[in-house]
C-alpha positions as a LaTeX table, in Angstrom:
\begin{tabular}{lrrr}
\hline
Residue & $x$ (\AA) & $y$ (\AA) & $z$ (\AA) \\
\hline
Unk1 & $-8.44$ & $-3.16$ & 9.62 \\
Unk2 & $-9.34$ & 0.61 & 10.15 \\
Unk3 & $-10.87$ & 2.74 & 7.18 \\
Unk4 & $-7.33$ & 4.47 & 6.64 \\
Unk5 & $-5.54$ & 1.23 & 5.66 \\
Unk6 & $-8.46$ & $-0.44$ & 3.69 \\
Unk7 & $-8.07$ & 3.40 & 1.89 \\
Unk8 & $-4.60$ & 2.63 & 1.07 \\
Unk9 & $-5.02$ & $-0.65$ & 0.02 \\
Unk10 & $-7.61$ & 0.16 & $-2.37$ \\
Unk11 & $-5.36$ & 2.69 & $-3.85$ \\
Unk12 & $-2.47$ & 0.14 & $-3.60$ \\
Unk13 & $-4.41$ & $-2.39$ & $-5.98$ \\
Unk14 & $-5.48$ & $-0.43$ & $-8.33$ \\
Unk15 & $-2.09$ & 1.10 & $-8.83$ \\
Unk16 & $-0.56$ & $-2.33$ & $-9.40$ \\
Unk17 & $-3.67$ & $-3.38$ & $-11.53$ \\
Unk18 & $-3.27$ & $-0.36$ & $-14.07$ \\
Unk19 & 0.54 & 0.03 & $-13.34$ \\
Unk20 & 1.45 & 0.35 & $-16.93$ \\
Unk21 & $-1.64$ & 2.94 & $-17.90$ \\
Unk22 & $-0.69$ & 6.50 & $-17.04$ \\
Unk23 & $-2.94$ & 8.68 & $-14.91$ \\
Unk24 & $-3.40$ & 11.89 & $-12.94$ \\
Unk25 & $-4.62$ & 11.73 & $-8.91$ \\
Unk26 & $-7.74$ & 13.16 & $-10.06$ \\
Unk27 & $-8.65$ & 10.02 & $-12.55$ \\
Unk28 & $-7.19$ & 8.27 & $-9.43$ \\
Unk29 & $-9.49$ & 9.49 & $-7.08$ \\
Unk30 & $-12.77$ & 9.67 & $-9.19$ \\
Unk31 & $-11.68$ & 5.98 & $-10.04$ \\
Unk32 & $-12.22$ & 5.18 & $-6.32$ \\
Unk33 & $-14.54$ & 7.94 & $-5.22$ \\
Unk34 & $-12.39$ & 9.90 & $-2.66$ \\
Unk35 & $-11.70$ & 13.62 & $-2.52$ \\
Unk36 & $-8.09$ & 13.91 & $-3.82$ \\
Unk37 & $-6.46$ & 15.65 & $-1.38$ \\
Unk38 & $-7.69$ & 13.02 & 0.88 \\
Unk39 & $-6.15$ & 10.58 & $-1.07$ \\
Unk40 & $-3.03$ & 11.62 & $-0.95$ \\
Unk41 & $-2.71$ & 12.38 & 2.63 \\
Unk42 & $-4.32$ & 9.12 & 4.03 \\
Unk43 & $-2.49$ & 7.19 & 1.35 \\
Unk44 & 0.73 & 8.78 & 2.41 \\
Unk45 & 0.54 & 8.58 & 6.01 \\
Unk46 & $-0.14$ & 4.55 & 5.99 \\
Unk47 & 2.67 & 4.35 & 2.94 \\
Unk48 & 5.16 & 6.17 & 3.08 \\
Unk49 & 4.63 & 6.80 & $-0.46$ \\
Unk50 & 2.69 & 9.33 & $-2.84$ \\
Unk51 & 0.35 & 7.32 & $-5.48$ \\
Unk52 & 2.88 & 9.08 & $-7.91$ \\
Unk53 & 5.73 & 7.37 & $-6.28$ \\
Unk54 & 4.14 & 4.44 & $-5.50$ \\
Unk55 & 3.25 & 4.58 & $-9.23$ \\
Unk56 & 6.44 & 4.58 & $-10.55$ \\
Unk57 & 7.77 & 2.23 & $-8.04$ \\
Unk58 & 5.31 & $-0.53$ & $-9.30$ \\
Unk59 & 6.43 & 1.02 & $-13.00$ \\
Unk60 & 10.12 & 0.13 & $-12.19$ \\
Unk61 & 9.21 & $-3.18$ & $-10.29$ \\
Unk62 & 7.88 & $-4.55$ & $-14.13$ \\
Unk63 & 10.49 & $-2.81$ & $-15.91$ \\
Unk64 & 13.06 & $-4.79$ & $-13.52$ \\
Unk65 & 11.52 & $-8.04$ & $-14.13$ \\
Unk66 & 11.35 & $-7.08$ & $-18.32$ \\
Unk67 & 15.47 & $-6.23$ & $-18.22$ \\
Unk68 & 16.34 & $-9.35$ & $-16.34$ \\
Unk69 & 13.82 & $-11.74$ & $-18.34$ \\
Unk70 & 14.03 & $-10.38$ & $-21.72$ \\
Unk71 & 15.74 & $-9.04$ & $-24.79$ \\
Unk72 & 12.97 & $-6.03$ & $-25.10$ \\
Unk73 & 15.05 & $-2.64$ & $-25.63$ \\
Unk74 & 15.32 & $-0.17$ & $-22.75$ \\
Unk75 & 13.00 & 2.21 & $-25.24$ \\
Unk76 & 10.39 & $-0.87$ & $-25.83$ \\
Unk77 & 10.49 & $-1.36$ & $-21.70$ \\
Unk78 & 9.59 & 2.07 & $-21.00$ \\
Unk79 & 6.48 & 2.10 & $-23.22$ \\
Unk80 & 5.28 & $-1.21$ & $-22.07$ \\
Unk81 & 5.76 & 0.25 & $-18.40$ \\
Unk82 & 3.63 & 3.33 & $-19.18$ \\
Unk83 & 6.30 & 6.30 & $-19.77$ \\
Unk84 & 6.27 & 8.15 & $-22.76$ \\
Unk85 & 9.98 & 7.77 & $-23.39$ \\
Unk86 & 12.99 & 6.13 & $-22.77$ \\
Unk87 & 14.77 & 9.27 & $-21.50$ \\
Unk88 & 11.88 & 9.60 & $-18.77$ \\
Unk89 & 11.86 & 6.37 & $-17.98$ \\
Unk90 & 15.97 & 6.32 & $-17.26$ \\
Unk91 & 15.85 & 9.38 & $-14.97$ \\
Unk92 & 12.68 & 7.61 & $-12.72$ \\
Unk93 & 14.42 & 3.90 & $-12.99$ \\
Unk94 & 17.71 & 5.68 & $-11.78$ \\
Unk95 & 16.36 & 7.44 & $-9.31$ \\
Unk96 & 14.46 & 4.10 & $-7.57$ \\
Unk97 & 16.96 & 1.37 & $-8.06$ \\
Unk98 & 20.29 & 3.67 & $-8.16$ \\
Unk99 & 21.48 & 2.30 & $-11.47$ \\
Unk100 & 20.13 & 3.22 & $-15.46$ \\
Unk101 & 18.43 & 0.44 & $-16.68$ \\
Unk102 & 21.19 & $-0.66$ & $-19.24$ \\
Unk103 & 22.96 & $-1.01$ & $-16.17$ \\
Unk104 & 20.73 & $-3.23$ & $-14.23$ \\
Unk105 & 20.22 & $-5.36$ & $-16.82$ \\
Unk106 & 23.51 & $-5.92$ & $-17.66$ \\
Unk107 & 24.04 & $-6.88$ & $-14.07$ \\
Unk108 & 21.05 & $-9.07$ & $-13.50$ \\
Unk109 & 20.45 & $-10.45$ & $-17.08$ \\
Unk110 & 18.22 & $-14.09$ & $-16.80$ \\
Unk111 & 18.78 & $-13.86$ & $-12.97$ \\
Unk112 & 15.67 & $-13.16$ & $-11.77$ \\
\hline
\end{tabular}
């Protein structure tokens, strides 16, 4: 494995590890040691995917599995998945899966 991916995979587990927590690249990269800017274009170019969207992606993975498995409100989900409100949480879950959350649950209730 070459220094680039072993980068990226670093990154990647520590996303999914404090997936719900919110934090800025720079608490990212101090968390790991990198330069930033690095960061971001190594994790990129092996990705495919900002930390920021690879962030929200793991952010909207849980809140997927929370719909489908539970009763929790939409406004309960989107604390527990690290976004400061339900309104923020809707436009980023929208804009990953293609439906609102109400919808996706209501289309994948207990199915998962």
């Amino acid at each position: 494995m070459n220094a680039r991916q072993e980068l990226a995979d670093e990154v990647e587990r520590h996303i999914r590890e404090n997936c719900s927590k919110q934090f800025s690249l720079n608490e990212l990269a101090e968390s790991i040691h990198i330069n930033k800017y690095h960061l971001l274009r190594t994790f990129k170019a092996v990705t495919g995917y900002t930390p920021l969207q690879y962030h929200n992606k793991c952010r909207c993975d849980k809140a997927e599995k929370l719909l489908a498995e539970t009763d929790f409100s939409v406004s309960y989900i989107a604390l527990e998945t690290g976004f400061n409100s339900a309104s923020h949480f809707s436009r980023v879950f929208s804009g990953i899966k293609g439906k609102t959350p109400t919808q996706f649950r209501a289309e994948n209730q207990n199915i998962i």
